[in-house]
C-alpha positions as CSV (number, residue, x, y, z in Angstrom):
1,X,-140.6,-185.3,122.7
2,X,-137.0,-186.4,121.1
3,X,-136.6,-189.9,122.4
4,X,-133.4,-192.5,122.3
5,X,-133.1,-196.2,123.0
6,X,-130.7,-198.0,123.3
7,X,-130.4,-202.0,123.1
8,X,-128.3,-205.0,123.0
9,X,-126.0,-204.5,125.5
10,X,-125.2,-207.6,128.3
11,X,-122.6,-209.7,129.3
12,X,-120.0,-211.1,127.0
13,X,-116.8,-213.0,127.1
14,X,-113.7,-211.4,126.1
15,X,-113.5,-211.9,122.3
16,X,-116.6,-211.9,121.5
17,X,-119.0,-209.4,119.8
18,X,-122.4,-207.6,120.6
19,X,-124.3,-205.3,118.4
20,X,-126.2,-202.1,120.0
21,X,-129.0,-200.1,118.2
22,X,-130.4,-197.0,119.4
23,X,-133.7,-195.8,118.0
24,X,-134.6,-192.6,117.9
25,X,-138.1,-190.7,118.1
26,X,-139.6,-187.4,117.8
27,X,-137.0,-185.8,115.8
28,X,-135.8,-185.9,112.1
29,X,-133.3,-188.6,112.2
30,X,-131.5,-188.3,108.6
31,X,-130.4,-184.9,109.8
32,X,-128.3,-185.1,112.6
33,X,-125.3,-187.2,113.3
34,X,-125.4,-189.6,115.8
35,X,-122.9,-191.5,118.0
36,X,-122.4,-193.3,120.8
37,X,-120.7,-192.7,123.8
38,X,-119.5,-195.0,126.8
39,X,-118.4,-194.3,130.7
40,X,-117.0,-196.8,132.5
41,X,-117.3,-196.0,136.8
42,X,-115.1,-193.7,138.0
43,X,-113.8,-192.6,134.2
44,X,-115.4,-189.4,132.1
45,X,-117.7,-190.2,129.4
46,X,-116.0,-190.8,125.7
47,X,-117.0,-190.4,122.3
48,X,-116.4,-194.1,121.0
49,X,-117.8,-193.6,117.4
50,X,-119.9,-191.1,115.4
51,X,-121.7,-191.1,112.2
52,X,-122.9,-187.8,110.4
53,X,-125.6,-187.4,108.5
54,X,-123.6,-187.5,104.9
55,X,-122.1,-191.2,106.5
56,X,-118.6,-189.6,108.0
57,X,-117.7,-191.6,110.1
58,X,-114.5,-191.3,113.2
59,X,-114.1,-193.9,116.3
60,X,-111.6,-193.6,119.0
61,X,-108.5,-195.1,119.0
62,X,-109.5,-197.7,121.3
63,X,-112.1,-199.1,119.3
64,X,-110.4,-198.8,115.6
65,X,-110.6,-201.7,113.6
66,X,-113.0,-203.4,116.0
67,X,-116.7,-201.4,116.4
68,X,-117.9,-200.3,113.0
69,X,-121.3,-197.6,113.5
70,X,-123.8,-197.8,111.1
71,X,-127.5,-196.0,110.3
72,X,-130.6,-196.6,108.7
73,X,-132.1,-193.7,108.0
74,X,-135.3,-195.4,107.0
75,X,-135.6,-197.1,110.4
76,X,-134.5,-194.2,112.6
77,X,-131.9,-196.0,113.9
78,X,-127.7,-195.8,114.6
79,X,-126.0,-199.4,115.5
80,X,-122.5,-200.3,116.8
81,X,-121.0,-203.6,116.2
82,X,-118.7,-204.6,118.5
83,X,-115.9,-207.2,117.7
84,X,-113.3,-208.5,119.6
85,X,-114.6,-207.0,123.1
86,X,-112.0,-206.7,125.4
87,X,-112.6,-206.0,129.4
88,X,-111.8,-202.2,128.9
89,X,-114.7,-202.0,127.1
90,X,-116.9,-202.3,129.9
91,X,-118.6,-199.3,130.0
92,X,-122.4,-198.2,129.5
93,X,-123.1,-197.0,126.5
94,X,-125.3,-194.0,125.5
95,X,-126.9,-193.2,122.5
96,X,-126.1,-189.1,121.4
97,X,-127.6,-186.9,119.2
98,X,-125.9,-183.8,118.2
99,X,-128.5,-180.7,116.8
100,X,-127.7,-179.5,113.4
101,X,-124.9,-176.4,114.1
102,X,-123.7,-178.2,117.4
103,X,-127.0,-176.6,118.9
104,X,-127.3,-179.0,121.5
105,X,-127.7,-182.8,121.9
106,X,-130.1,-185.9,122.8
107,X,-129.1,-188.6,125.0
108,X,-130.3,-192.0,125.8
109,X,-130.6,-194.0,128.9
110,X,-127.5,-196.1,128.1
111,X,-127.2,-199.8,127.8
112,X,-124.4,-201.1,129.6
113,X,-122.2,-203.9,128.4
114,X,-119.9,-205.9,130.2
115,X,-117.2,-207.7,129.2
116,X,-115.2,-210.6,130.9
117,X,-112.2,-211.8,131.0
């Protein structure tokens, strides 16, 4: 079955960076755009950054000029680097992928990342 997993999350100091990579599984990767999504307690979930499968990318203001997503087509996998991590990024972070013709979507378990101030 379709399978995402996420990594790299943890605990980081305000300012600081941390990549995640999400590796999907049982589906054809290079097809499908990807993103990654975050929910901190007590907030709805947001899109923080999506790539399609021509390379378009779009991130949410919040993250702008800080988290660059990337994929690897080869590898199966979507990454987020993260610079510059403020506390209002604490949030954990879920791996999406969205079906050709917005026909559904693929989620992962999430990989939570927490950052201090």
């Amino acid at each position: 079955q379709v399978q995402l997993v996420e990594s790299g999350g943890g605990l980081v100091q305000a300012g600081g960076s941390l990549r995640l990579s999400c590796a999907a599984s049982g589906i054809i990767f290079s097809a499908n755009t990807m993103g990654w999504y975050r929910q901190a307690p007590g907030k709805q979930r947001e899109l923080v950054a999506s790539i399609s499968s021509g390379g378009s990318v779009n991130y949410a203001d919040s993250v702008k000029g800080r988290f660059t997503i990337s994929r690897d087509n080869a590898k199966n996998t979507v990454a987020l680097q993260m610079s510059s991590l403020k506390p209002e990024d604490t949030a954990g972070y879920y791996c999406n992928l969205r079906l050709p013709l917005n026909l559904g979507n693929y989620w992962g378990q999430g990989t939570q990342v927490t950052v201090s101030s």
